[in-house]
Structures are given as C-alpha cells and as structure tokens.
N, C-alpha and C positions, 0 to 999 in steps of 0.2 A: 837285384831283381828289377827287371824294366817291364812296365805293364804301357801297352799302349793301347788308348781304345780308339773305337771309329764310332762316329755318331751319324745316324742315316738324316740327309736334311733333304728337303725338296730341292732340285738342282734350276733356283732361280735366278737371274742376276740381278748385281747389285742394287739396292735401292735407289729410286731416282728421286731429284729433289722437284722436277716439273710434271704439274697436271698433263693430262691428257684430252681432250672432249672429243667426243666419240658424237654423230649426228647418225642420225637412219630412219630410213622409210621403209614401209611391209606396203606389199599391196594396193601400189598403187593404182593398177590397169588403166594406166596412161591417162591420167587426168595429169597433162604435162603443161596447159595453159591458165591464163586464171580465167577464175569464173565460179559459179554457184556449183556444187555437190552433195547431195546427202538428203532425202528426207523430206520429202516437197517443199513447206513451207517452213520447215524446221533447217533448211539450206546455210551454208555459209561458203565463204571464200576457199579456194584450196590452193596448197601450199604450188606456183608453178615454178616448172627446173630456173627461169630465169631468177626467179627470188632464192630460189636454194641458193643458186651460184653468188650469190650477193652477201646473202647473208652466211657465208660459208667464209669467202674472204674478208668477213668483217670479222673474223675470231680467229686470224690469224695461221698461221702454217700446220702449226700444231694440232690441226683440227682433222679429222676423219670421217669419212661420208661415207655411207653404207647402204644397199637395198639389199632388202631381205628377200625379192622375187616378188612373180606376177607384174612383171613391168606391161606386160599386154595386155589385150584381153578386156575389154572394159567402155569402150570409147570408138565414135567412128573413125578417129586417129588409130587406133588400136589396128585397126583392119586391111590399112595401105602395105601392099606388098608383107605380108605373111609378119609386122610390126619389125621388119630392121632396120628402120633409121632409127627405131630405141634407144638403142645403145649409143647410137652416137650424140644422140642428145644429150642423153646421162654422163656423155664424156664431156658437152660442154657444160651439167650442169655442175661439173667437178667430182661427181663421183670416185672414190678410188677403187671399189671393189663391191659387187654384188654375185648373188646365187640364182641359180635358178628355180620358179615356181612350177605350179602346175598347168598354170596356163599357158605357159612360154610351149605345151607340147600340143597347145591346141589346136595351130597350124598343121597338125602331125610332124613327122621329121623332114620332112622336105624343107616345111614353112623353119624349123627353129635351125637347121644347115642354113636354108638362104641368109636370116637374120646371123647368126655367127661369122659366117664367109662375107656378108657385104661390111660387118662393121668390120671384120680385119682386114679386109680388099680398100677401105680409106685411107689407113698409112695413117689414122690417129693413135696418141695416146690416149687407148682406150681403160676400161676402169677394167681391174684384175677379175678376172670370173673363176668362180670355185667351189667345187661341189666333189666328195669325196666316197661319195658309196654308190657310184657306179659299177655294178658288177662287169668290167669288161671280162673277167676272165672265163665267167661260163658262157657270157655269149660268144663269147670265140671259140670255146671248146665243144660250142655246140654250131660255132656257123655263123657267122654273121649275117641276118638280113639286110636285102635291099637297104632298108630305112637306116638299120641298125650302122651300119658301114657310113652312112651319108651322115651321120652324128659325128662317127668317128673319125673322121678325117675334120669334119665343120671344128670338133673340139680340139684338134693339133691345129689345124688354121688359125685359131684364135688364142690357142694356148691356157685352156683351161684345164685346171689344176686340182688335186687334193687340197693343196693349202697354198698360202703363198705370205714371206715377211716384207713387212710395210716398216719405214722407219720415218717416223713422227718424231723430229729435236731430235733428243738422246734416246729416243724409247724406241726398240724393237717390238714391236706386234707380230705374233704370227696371228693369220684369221686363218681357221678350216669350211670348208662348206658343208652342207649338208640335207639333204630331201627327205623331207617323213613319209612316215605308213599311208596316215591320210590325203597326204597328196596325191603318193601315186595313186590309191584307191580314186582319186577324183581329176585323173588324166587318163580315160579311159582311149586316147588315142598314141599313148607313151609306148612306143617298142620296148625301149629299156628294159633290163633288168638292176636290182639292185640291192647290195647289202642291208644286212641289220645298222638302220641309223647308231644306233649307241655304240654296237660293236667297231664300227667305220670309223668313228671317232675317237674311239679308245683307242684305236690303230693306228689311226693319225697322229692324233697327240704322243702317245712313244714314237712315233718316227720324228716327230717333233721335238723331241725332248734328247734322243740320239744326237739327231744333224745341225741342229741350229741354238744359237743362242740367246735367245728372247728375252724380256723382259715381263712379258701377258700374252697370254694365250684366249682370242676371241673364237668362237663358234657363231657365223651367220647360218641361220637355220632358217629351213621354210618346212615346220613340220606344226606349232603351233601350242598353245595352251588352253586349257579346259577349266570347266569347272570342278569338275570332278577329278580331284589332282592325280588321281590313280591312273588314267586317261590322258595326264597332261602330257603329251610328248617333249616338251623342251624341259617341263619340271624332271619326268624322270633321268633326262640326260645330266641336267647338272647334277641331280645323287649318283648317278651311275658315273661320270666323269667327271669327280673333282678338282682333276686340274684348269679347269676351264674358268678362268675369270669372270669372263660375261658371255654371255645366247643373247643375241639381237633376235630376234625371235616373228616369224612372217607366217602366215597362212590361215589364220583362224580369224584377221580382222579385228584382232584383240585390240583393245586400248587400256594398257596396265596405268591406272593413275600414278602407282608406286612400284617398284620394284619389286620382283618376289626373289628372295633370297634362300640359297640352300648350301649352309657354310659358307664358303667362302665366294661362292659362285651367283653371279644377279642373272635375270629372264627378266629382259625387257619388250615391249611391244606397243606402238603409237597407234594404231588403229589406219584406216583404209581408206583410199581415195586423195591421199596428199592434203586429208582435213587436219593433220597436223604433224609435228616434226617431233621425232624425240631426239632429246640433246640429253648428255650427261657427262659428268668430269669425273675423272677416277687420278687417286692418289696411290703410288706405291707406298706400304708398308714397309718396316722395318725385315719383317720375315720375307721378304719378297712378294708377297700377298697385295690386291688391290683393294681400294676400300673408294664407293661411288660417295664422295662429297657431295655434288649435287646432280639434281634428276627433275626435267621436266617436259613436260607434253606442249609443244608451243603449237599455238593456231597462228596461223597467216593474218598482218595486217597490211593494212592498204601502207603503211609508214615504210614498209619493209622495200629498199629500192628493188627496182629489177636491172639484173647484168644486161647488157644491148645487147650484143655480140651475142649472147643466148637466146633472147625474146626475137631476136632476129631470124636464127635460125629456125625455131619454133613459126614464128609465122610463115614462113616460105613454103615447111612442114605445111601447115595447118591449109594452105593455098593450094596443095594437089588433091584435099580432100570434097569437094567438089569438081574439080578436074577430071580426076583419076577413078574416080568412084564413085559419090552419089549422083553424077550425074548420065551412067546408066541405068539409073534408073526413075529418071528424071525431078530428080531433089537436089536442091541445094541445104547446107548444113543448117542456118540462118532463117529459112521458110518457117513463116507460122502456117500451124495446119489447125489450128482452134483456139479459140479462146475460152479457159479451164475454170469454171466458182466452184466445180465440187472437191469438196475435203476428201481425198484418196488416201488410201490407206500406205502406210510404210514399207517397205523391205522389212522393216523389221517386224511389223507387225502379220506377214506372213509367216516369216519363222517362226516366231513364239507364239500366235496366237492361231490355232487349230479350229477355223469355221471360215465360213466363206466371206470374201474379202470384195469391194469394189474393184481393186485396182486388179486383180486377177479376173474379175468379170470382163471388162473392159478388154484385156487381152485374148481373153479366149472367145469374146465377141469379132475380135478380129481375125481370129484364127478362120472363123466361120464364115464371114462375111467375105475376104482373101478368098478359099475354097469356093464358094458357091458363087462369085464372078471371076475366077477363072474362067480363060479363052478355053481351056480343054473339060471345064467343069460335065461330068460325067451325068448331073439331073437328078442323083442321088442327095437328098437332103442331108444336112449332117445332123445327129439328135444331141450329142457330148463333146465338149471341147475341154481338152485337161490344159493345164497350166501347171508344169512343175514350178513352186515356188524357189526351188535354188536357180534357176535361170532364171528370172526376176533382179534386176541390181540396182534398181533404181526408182521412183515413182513420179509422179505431178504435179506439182504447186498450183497452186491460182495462178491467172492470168495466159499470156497466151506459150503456147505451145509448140517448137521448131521439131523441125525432122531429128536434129540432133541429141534435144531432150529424149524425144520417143527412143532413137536408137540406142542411148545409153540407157534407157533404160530396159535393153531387151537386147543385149550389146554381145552377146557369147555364141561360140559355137564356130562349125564348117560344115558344109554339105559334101557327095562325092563331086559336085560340079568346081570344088575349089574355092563357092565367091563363100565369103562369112556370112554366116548365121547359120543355125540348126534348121536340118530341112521338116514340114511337116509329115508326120508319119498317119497313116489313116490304117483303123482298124473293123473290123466285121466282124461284131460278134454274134452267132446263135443262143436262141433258148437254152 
C-alpha cells in the first residue's frame, strides 16, 4: 500500500538571508523644500526630496522608497500647472513607486491627466505608479466621460498599474496600490468610479500569487487608520487579506509610533507634511513570512546632507512660483505682510476642539473684509462668515508673516475659473 499525502503550504519563496528597508512618506502635499511645517510655534524642519535622496543612497541599493499619495495639494508649489512637475521631482528624489491620493483629483481630471502625461512626456525614469481598484469596467459599460477617458488614456501614457514587481538584491517585492472609501468620499471632484478596496486587493493578490514569484507582498494604501479600529480601513484590510506583508498606509495623517500588527501583516504610517520619514527593515522567516526587525519615525536634521542635482531642481521649481503665479496677483512668496505676537490656535486644535478658535476668526475676517472691498462689491453688508475647519492646514507662529505662510495655510481647492483655491460661495437666508 502507498499512501501519499499533499500538504497545503502558502506558495512563498524561498527564504532570504538579506534584510530589506523599506522608506515611505503619506501625505505630503508638497512640502518638497526645507523649511519650517506644522503648528505655529510648535514648527520643525521637514523632511526635503533633496535630503530624502541623500539619505536614501546612504543605506545602500537595497533600500525602497514609497509615497503613499497626496503629493499635491498643500503648498503654493502645490498649485503650478495643475502639481506635474511632482512627479518628476519624486523621480529625482529617488522614489520607486507611489499611489495615488485624494487630492492628486483636486485639479479635477484634466489637472491629474496633465500631471500624468507631462511626467511621461520627460522620458524619465519615473517611480512606478499603482492603484488597483479602479472600476474601469462599469465606466466603460456605461460610457466613458469626457474626464473619465482623459484619466484613461493619462493612465496608459504613464503606465499605471494594478501592481507592479520591484527587485531589491535577491528579494522580489510585489507592491499593489490601492484608494479607500474615505478618500474618495473627500475628492468630491473624482469622476472615477471604484471597487470595494479589500475586495480589489484580494483579487490582486491571487493574480499575484497566479503570475509571479515574489518573495513579499506590499500593499501602498491611501485609505488610512482610525481610532476606532472597526473604522480603521488599512486595519480591516490586513484581517481581511492576510497575505499582505506590510500596508504602508497614507490618508488619515497618522503618525503610528509603533507598528500595528495583525498576524502576520504590519500597518505603518509616519504622519504628514514630510515632518518625518518612516524607515523600517523586514527579515524573511523561515515559513516565508516577514518579521519588521526594526521600525522608526525619523525627523529631518540639519546633519542629514542634501543631493544637489535634486535641491537644484527644486529651486529652479521653487523660481516659477513667483513668476508664474503669485505674481498675478501681485505677491511675491517671501513678502511679509505682518508681524504676528498672537498665540493662534492649531490645526489641530480646530479639529478636536469644538468652540470658537482665533485662528478661524482671523480667516473668516478675511473672507469679509475680501467681499466688502471688492471692485464689484454689491453694498450688501455680510452678517456670517463660516470657516470649514477641514480647509484650514496650517496656522501662525510669532513673528512675521509671508504670503506663502498664509497660503499654506489655506492652501486647497479650484474654482470653475481654474486658478487654485475654493471660490467664495455667498448665501441669503430668510426668516
């Protein structure tokens, strides 16, 4: 009698004997120079692509650089040409692969086609783009629109992808992309339609696991984590798709001190504005499985060199932003327009804290003051000026105060005219 059995094992490959380090940024919205971020007087330095690229090549080949989305959106750099010299920046800050966020659609589709088409119209090697739950197929079975078509074509121009394998030494990577619920709920200008994220990636990952031979399986995600872990959209993907290694994890502005782990699978996130960098090094296991050695949130120091050849680009960058745009409207980037002693309240301190705020006064002072010296100003006084606090990104420190403080700090939006910013909307209400 011959008995022969089959043993079901997860189809990974062999173990490897060298680490990995895995680098990523969420959320940056183009805070791509150095300089102060965050907080008025609670500011520090933020991480600039020149320094990424520095300190990218100082940890050797082996190394992997990631953005988890919202490369725009943020910054009066943010606003040049609909943000497509983004990408090519990110190409010189050595990037190899990013997804897209919520804001990259706030140009609407025109703005995120130009930026796709002008980085592949350079004839760089650009970093891999990827994002896997695009529903093309009902919006083609129902008609492609205008916008919808001008994606589709921007995304074969550039060659973005379900997934795509990266080979690091001897390690195969595959990374999948992927967009949450909550973003698209907060790209209220996204044509797109778009699968169930967990379902998208289940289905990637088996086609993944079909066609290629990997070694780890990454998930960049811009969908985010919660406190309320039932809500947390990256936490339920790793229980929901346990083959996934690691979720680099973008959109909520998290900054995870530690890992959160579910089985075998981490959800990492450095938090927003390029005020720090997460690095972490993953060993393969014996079972094929990966296990994170070490894990840290680095802040930017002045020690940290900056690559030329990038801070170069960057300035050249940073030179048509008075050129090309605030100078119709007759500002320069670098103009003080006050000098600032009062303690203003935080970005954050709008979110969490539910009463009325200085630093929201002050805005919606402006909003009235704008209105009622307008050239076409109608003589109607204004009685209410609102201030959504999620447009709010930024606040005031002591001392003086440039144009480009102010616009970052009120830095989001497009009107139908095209130029950046949300236009104001006036309303007349009755008894």
């Amino acid at each position: 009698l011959c008995m022969i059995f089959t043993l079901a094992v997860p189809m990974y490959a062999a173990a490897q004997t060298e680490d990995i380090t895995i680098l990523y940024t969420n959320d940056i919205h183009t805070y791509i120079n150095n300089g102060q971020v965050g907080d008025g007087d609670q500011a520090h330095d933020s991480w600039s692509y020149s320094r990424l690229a520095s300190y990218k090549e100082s940890l050797g080949e082996n190394t992997l650089l990631v953005d988890c989305g919202d490369h725009i959106q943020g910054t009066a750099y943010g606003s040049m040409d609909d943000g497509k010299n983004i990408i090519e920046l990110m190409k010189s800050a050595g990037y190899d692969l990013a997804t897209l966020g919520n804001h990259e659609f706030d140009y609407r589709s025109k703005g995120l086609a130009n930026m796709l088409n002008s980085a592949a119209e350079s004839g760089d090697d650009l970093p891999a783009m990827v994002v896997c739950n695009v529903d093309w197929e009902s919006m083609e079975a129902a008609g492609l629109s205008e916008g919808q078509q001008l994606i589709r074509d921007a995304f074969d121009e550039y060659g973005v992808s379900d997934y795509v394998v990266l080979e690091k030494g001897d390690t195969d990577i595959a990374v999948v992309g992927v967009f949450g619920k909550d973003a698209l709920a907060c790209a209220p200008t996204c044509e797109l339609l778009f699968k169930d994220p967990i379902e998208a990636v289940k289905e990637t990952v088996e086609e993944i696991r079909e066609n290629e031979d990997v070694d780890m399986i990454v998930c960049v995600s811009h969908s985010g984590t919660w406190e309320d872990e039932s809500k947390s959209e990256d936490e339920n993907l790793a229980k929901a798709v346990p083959d996934l290694d690691l979720i680099l994890s973008g959109h909520t502005h998290t900054t995870l001190e530690e890992p959160i782990a579910h089985g075998d699978t981490y959800v990492v996130s450095c938090g927003e504005y390029g005020k720090n960098l997460g690095e972490l090094s993953m060993t393969q296991k014996a079972d094929g499985r990966w296990e994170m050695t070490s894990y840290e949130i680095v802040p930017v120091t002045t020690d940290i060199d900056q690559d030329a050849e990038t801070q170069n680009a960057i300035d050249q960058f940073m030179d048509t932003v008075d050129t090309d745009y605030l100078a119709q409207f007759g500002y320069t980037k670098d103009q003080v327009l006050a000098e600032n002693d009062v303690d203003f309240s935080t970005q954050k301190d709008l979110e969490n804290i539910h009463e009325e705020h200085n630093l929201g006064d002050i805005m919606s002072d402006a909003y009235v003051y704008a209105v009622e010296n307008a050239a076409d100003f109608d003589g109607v006084p204004v009685d209410v000026a609102v201030v959504p606090s999620g447009t709010v990104r930024d606040t005031y420190a002591k001392g003086d105060i440039t144009v480009e403080q102010v616009f970052n700090s009120f830095s989001l939006g497009i009107g139908a005219d095209g130029v950046p910013g949300y236009p104001l909307i006036s309303v007349y209400l009755t008894g």
